[in-house]
N, C-alpha and C positions, 0 to 999 in steps of 0.2 A: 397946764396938763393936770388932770384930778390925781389924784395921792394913788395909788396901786388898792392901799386895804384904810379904808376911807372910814374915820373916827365916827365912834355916835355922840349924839349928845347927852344922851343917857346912858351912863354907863352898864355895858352886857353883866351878867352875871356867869360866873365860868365854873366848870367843875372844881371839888372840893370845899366850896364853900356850903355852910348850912342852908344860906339863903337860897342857893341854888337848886339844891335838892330838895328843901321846902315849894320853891316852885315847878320843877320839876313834876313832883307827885301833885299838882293844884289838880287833880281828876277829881268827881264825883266817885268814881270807880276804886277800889283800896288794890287793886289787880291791876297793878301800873307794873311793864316789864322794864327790862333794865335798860333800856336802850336810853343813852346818854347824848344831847346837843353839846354841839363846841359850845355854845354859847345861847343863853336866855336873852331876849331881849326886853323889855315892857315898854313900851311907847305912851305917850300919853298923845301926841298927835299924826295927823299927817302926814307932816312933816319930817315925823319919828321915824316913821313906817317904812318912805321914803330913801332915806339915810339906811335902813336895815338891810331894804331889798338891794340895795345898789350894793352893799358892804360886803350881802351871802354873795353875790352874783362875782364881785372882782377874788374874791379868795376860792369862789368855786363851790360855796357849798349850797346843800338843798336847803330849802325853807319849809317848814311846818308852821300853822296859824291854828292856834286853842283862842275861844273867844268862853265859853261856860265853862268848859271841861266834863261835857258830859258822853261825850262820847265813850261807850264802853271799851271802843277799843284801841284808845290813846294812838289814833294812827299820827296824831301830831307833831308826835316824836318821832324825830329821825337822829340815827346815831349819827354822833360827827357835823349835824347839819348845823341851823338857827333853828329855833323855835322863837315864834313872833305873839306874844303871850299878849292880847288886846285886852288884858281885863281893866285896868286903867284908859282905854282909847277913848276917847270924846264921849266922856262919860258925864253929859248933861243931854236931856231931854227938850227940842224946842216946838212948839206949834206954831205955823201962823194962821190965825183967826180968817185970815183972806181968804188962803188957799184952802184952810181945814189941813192943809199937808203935816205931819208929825214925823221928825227925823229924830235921829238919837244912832248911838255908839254899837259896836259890833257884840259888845259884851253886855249890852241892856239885858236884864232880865225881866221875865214875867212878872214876876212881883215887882218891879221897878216899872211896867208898866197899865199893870192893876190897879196901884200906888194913883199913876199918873189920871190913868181911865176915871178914879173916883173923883178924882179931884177937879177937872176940867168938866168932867160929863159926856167926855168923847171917848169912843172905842177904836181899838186895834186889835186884832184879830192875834194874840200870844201866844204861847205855847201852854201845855197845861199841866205843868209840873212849874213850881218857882221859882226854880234857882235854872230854869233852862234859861240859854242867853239867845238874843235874836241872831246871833251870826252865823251859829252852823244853824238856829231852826231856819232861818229864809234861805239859804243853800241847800237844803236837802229839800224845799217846798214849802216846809210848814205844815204842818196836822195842824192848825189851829181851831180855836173856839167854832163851832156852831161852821164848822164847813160844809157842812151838808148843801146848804143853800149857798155861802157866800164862795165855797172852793175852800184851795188851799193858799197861807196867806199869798205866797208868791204870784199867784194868777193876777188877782186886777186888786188887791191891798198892795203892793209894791209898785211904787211909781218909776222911783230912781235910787238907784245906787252909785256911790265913789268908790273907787277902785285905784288899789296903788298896783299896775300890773308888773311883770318879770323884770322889764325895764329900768324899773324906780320911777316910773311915771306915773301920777295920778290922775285918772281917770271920771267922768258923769258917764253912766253907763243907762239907757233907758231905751225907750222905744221912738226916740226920736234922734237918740245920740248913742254912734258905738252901740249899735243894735245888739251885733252876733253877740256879745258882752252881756251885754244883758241878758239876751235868752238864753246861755250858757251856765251861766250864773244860778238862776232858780230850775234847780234842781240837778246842779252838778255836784254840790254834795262835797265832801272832804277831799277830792280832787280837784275844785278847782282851782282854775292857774294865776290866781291873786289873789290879793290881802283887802277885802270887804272894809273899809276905813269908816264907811257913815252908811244910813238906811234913812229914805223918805218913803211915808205910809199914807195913803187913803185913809181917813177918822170918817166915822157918825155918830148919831146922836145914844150916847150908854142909855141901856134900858133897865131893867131889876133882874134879878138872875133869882130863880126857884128851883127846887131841887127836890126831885123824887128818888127813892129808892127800896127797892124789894130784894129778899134776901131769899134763897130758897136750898133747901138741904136735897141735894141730885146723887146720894152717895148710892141709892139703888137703880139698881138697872134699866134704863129705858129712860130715867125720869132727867140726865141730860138733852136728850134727844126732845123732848117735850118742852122743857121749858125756853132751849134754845131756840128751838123753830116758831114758838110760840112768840117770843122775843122780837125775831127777825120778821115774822109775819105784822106782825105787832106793827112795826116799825116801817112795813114798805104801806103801809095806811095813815101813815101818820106826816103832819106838813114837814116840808124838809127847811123851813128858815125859822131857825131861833130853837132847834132841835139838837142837841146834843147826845146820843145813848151810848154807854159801854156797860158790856157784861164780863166779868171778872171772874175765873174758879178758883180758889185755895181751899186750904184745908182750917179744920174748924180751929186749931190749936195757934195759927199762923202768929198773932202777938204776943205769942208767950216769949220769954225775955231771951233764951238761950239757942241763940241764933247757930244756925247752921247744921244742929241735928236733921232724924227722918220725923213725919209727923210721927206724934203719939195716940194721938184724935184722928183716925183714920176718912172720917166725915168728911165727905167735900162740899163745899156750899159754892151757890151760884149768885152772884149778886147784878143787879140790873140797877142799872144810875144815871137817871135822865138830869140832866141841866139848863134849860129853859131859859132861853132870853125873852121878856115879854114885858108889855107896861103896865100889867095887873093880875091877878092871881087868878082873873075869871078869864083871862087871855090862857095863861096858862096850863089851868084847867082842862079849857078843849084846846087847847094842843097835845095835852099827854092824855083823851079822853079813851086813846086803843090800850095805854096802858095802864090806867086807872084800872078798866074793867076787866078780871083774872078769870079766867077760863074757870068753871068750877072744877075740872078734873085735874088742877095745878094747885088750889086752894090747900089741900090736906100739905102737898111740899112745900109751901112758904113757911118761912121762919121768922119775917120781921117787914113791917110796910112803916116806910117814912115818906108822909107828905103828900101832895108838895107843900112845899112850907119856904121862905123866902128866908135868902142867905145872900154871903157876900165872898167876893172873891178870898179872903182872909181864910176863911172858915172853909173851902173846899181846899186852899193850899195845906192849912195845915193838916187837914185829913188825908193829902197826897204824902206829905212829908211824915205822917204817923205809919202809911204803908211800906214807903220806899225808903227808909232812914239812911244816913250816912255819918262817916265825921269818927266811925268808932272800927274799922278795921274792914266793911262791909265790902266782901267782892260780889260784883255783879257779873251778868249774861245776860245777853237781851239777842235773840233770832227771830225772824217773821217773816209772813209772805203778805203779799199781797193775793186775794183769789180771784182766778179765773172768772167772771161773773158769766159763762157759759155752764159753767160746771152747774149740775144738778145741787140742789141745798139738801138733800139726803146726802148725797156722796163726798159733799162740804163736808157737814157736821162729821160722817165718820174719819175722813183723813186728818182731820185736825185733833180728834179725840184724843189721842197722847197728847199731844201739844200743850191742850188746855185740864187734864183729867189725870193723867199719869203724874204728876209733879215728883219731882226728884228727895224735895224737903218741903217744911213747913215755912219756912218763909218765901217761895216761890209762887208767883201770879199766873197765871194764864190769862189773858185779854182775845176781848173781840170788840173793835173796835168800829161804831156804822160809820162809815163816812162817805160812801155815795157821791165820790168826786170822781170825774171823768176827762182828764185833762186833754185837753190841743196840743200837738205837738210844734203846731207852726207856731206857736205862743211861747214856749221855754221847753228845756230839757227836763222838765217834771213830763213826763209823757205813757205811764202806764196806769191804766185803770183803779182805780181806786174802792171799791166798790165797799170792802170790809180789810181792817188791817189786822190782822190775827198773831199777836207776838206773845212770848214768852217771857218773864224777867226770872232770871233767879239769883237768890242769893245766899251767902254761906261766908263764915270769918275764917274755916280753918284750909288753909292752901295745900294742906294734903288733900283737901276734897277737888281739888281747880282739876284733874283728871276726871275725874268722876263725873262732874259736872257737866263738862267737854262734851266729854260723850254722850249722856244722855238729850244735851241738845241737838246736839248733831242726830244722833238716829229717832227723836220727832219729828226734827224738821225736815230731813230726807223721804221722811212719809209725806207729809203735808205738804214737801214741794210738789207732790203730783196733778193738786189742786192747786198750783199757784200761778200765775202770770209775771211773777217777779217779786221783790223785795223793796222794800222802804227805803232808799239811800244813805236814811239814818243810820241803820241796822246793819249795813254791808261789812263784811270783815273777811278781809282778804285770807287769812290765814284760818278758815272756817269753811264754808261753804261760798261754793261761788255760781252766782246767781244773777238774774236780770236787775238792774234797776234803768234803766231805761228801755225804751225800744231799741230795735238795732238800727233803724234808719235814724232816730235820735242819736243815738251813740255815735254813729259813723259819723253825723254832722259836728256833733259836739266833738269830736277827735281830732277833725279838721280845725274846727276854730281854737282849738287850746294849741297845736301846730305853729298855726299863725301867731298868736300871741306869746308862747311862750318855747320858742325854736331851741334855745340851750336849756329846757327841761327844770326850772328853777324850781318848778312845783312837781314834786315826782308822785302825787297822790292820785292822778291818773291812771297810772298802769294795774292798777289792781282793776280798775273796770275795761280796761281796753282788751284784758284777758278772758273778760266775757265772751267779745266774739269769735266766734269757731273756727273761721275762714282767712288765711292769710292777708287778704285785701280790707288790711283794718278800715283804712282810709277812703 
């Protein structure tokens, strides 16, 4: 007969200790609430994983799974639960030349596979910040590199996943094995009902990566409206493989050192940043040849043209990581929609204008990001349109402002959901706005399969989306 509260082999980490609390707060985010685990786990394998889920399950508690910690809204703590902390989990990288197949750990990071990418000369579709880890990005679908053409990674880059499910059993989950599993999975997002243990990826052959960018001062009237349609116009001319663009607002003071104030440089600048996958500069050329050539009547509003000009993954991380900083007190917020790609792009551009143009402070983003992915829903639970992902970051160090903050996201994004179709599953935060990230007949399905698999509720990350649908007859 098994033990009732069955030992690990790694010992948990329990409140009161420093260690604990150190990992506790591992977020990206410095806006970590107080909600406290019985117990930390960190597994280094399977095996570990295994042993954890079996442990929460006979004492009764919930489980939470952090694989980056970039989740703004630390749903991965659960008071009282486990927390299943993977940043250690099967943390080597393998290829095999045969298959071209590339697996690695739930806590791999971009930069860990950037690292890998230069090195071998194969691609995998990562995320596009560095310190994101692949675990919650192929659970929520993945925005990854240059999806425009290739999707999102979870579509046809994800071959097969292992899974330790509610059980304590570990699972091959794919399109050949333990289906429902697998198309659950990509795109279930911070509720799904297991612990993502390993990921195997589709590779091709890496190419050189060039990078343009235009800066434009939109701080008068009319000339957002100009350069964003112009942008977008720009863009639906332009080929969709090996094309990356995002356009960015802030304000002009945004890297000045004293984080958290209103601007003082009232100036809002618009900036456009193409990324280019290509095997030559003259490849890449006429691929960005819509947005090389600038309208003359936008010319007088540019403030600065780079490029293209040929870079590496290195040099775009750290210019991610020179916007987004952390490590020093830094609370963030991040809301988005996805848009309706019915909606009219006049009626676009104005519902989203707070979103991207009102900014709260000077260290706060606005994004619009092209991604032109249209997902199947018979393929996975990634199932809403994708066509542009329109979010907001903000950030601020002092926590008398986390009200203030609050609300000023909340009443953009209440505007801008009238043009929305749903939400990013990254993005989703129960205690904020509540909003689509799947279809409902995706949802409905996907509620049935976590059902089956997980009948005593071990993963309770679910019910924040199940409260999506409006109609009693969840199921």
């Amino acid at each position: 007969m098994a033990a009732q509260n069955p030992p690990l082999a790694l010992e948990p980490l329990r409140r009161g200790t420093v260690e604990y609390e150190e990992l506790r707060k591992r977020f990206f985010n410095a806006r970590v609430p107080p909600t406290e685990p019985a117990e930390i786990v960190h597994p280094t394998t399977t095996a570990d994983v295994a042993a954890a889920v079996k442990r929460a399950k006979s004492l009764g508690w919930k489980v939470g799974v952090r694989s980056g910690g970039h989740s703004f809204t630390c749903s991965s703590l659960i008071q009282n639960g486990m927390l299943i902390d993977a940043s250690r989990l099967n943390r080597t990288i393998e290829y095999d030349p045969k298959t071209r197949i590339l697996s690695f750990g739930p806590a791999t990071l971009a930069r860990d596979l950037a690292e890998w990418s230069d090195k071998l000369k194969r691609f995998f579709p990562f995320g596009h910040f560095p310190s994101v880890a692949v675990g919650g990005f192929a659970l929520a679908g993945g925005q990854g590199w240059f999806m425009r053409g290739w999707g999102c990674t979870s579509d046809s880059w994800i071959t097969k996943l292992e899974v330790v499910m509610a059980d304590g059993q570990a699972i091959n989950a794919s399109k050949d094995e333990n289906e429902d599993v697998f198309w659950a999975a990509r795109g279930g997002g911070h509720g799904f009902f297991g612990v993502v243990t390993k990921i195997y990826g589709n590779t091709i052959p890496a190419r050189t990566i060039f990078d343009m960018a235009r800066v434009f001062d939109v701080s008068q009237p009319g000339s957002y409206e100009k350069v964003l349609g112009w942008a977008l116009a720009a863009n639906n001319r332009t080929p969709k493989y090996g094309v990356d663009t995002a356009v960015a607002t802030f304000y002009a003071d945004k890297e000045a050192a004293d984080a958290g104030r209103e601007a003082r440089d009232k100036r809002l600048f618009m900036s456009m940043d193409s990324i280019v996958y290509a095997d030559s500069m003259a490849e890449a050329e006429t691929l960005l040849s819509e947005f090389r050539n600038l309208p003359e009547e936008l010319q007088p509003l540019e403030m600065a043209h780079v490029g293209p000009k040929e870079t590496t993954w290195d040099e775009i991380f750290h210019y991610q990581e020179k916007v987004n900083p952390s490590g020093n007190g830094e609370r963030y917020q991040c809301d988005s929609i996805l848009n309706d790609p019915e909606i009219p792009r006049e009626k676009l551009m104005e519902a989203i204008k707070p979103a991207l143009c009102s900014l709260p402070n000077f260290r706060s983003v606005g994004v619009v990001f092209i991604a032109e992915y249209y997902p199947d829903e018979r393929d996975q639970a990634l199932s809403l349109p994708q066509q542009y992902y329109i979010s907001t970051m903000t950030c601020w160090t002092d926590p008398a402002e986390d009200g203030r903050m609050r609300k000023w996201m909340y009443d953009a994004y209440s505007r801008a959901e009238s043009v929305a179709c749903g939400q990013y599953i990254a993005d989703f935060d129960a205690t904020h706005r509540i909003t689509k990230v799947m279809s409902d007949s995706a949802l409905r399905k996907w509620l049935r399969i976590r059902a089956k698999w997980d009948p005593r509720e071990i993963f309770p990350g679910y019910k924040s989306f199940a409260s999506i649908l409006q109609d009693d007859a969840k199921l």
